[in-house]
C-alpha positions in Angstrom: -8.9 7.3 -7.9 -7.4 4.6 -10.2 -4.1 4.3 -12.2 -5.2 5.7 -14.5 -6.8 8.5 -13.1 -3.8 9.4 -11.2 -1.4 8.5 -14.6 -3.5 11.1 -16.5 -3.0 13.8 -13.7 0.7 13.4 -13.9 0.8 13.9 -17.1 -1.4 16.6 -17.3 0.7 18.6 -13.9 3.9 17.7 -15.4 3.4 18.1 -19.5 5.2 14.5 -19.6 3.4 11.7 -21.9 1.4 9.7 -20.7 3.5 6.6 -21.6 6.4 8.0 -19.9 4.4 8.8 -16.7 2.7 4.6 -17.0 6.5 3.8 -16.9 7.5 5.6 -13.9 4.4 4.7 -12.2 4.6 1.1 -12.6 8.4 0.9 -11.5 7.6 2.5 -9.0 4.8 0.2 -7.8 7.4 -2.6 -8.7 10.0 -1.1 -6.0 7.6 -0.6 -3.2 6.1 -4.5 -4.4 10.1 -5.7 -4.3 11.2 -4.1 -0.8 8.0 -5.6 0.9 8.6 -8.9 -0.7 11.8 -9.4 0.9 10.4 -7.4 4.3 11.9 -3.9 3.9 9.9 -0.9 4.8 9.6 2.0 2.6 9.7 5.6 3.6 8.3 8.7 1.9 9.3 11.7 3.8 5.9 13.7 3.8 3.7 11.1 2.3 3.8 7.7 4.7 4.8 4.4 4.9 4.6 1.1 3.7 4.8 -1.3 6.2 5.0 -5.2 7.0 3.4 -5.9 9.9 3.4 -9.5 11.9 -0.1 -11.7 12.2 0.3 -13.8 15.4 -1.0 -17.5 15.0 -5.0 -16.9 16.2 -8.1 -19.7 16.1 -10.8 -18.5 14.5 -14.4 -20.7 14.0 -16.2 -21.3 10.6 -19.6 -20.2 11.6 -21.3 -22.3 9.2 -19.8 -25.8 9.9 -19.4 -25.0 13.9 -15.6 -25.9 13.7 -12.9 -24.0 15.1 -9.8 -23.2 12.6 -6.4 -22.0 13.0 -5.2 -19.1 10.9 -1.2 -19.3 11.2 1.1 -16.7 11.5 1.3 -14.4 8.6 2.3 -10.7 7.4 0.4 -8.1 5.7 1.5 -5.0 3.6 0.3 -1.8 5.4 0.2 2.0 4.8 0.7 4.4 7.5 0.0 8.0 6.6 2.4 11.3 7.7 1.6 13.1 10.3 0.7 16.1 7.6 -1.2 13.7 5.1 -3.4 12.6 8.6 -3.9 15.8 9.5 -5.0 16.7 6.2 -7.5 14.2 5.5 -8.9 15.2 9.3 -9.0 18.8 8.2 -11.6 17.9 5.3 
């Protein structure tokens, strides 16, 4: 599903515009993008989570030159379902 398969849904569920429901969707996106920037989680009761998660420092080899490289420490935006969304993408 893309944005705008998901935009068109809302609208059509809801009876708003579909300019109105591009809005909303996009500030959204933009207040999840903000919180992770500065390393805040963000809840959604019944939905999930986005989370930042720590990368430890690891060496890792490039395969094609036969050198070893070191991938420093880094973060990385994750999603971790509800219990009922997990158990209802097992269910299907």
């Amino acid at each position: 599903m893309t944005k705008a398969d998901i935009v068109n849904e809302v609208a059509r569920r809801t009876g708003v515009d579909k300019a109105t429901v591009v809005r909303t969707i996009e500030a959204f996106m933009d207040s999840v993008t903000g919180s992770l920037e500065k390393k805040e989680n963000v809840y959604l009761r019944g939905f999930g989570s986005f989370i930042i998660k720590e990368r430890a420092q690891k060496t890792a080899r490039n395969i094609s030159r036969n050198t070893s490289i070191v991938i420093p420490a880094h973060s990385i935006a994750a999603f971790k379902p509800s219990k009922g969304l997990a158990k209802a993408i097992k269910s299907n």
